[in-house]
N, C-alpha and C positions, 0 to 999 in steps of 0.2 A: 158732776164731772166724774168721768171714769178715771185710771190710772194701770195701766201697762206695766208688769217687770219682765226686763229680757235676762232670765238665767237659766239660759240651755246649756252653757259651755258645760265643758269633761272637767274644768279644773287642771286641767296638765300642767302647768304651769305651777302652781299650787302644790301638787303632789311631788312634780320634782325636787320641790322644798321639802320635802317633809310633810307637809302640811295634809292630813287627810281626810279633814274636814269640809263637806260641800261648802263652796265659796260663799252663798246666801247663809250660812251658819254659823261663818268666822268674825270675832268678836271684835269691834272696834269700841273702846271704851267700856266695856261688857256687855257690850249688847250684841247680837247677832244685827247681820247686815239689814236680812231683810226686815225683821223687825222693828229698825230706824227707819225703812221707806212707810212700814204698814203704820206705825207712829202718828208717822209727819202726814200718810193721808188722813187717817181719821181725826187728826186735832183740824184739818184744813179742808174738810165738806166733801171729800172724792165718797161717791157713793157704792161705788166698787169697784176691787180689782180683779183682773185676769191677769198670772201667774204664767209665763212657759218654763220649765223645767227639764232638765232633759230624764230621757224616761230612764236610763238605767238605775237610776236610785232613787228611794222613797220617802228620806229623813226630811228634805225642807214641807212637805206635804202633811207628814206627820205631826213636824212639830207647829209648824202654822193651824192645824185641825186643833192642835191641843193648847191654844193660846185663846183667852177668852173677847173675842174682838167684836164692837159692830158694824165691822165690816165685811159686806162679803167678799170672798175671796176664792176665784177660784181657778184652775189649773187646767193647763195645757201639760200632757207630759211626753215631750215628743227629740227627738233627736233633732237639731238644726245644722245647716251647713256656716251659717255665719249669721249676722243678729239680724241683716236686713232678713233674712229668711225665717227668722222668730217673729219678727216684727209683721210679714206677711199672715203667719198665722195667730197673733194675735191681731189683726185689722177686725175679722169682720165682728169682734166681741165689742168694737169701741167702735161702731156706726154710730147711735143713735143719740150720741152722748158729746159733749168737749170732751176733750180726753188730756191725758199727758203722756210720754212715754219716760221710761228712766232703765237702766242697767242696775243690776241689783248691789255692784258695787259702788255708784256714786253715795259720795258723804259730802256733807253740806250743816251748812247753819239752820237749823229748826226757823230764826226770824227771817235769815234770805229765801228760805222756800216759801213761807207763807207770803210775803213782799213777790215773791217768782209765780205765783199761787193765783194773787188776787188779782 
């Protein structure tokens, strides 16, 4: 199984908080976001993912590069207009495969994914 994350967005929402942290890098529990999706794939057989990101910044790519995982992982870095249009450019990476897609901010229970999973 492959696995999809759609985090194109600019964060504005976020930023008008204060918040200046790329959204996939804000800590829920102390973990960064994406982290918990890259987590729950590899404890649950996804054999790789494809990453959109939007291009104008480079941190979640960096810090994903510098996380020791075995899975691969790898990256779209592109401006989107809305997610159905991430999700267009992630398609042709999850042809050949089941796939799953997910936003890089959903959070969920590690045992209701793997039960969502199987």
């Amino acid at each position: 199984m492959k696995a999809g994350i759609i985090s194109a967005g600019e964060g504005l929402r976020l930023r008008e908080d204060g918040i200046q942290t790329p959204k996939p890098l804000v800590e829920v529990d102390g973990v960064p976001l994406i982290d918990r999706l890259l987590t729950a794939f590899t404890e649950n057989g996804v054999a790789e993912t494809v990453c959109i990101v939007n291009e104008t910044g480079s941190a979640v790519q960096q810090h994903v590069s510098s996380l020791s995982l075995p899975l691969p992982v790898r990256f779209i870095r592109k401006r989107t207009e809305s997610s159905m249009h991430s999700l267009f450019e992630l398609s042709p990476y999850l042809t050949d495969a089941s796939f799953l897609i997910t936003t890089v901010d959903s959070v969920f229970d590690p045992d209701e994914f793997r039960r969502f999973v199987l």
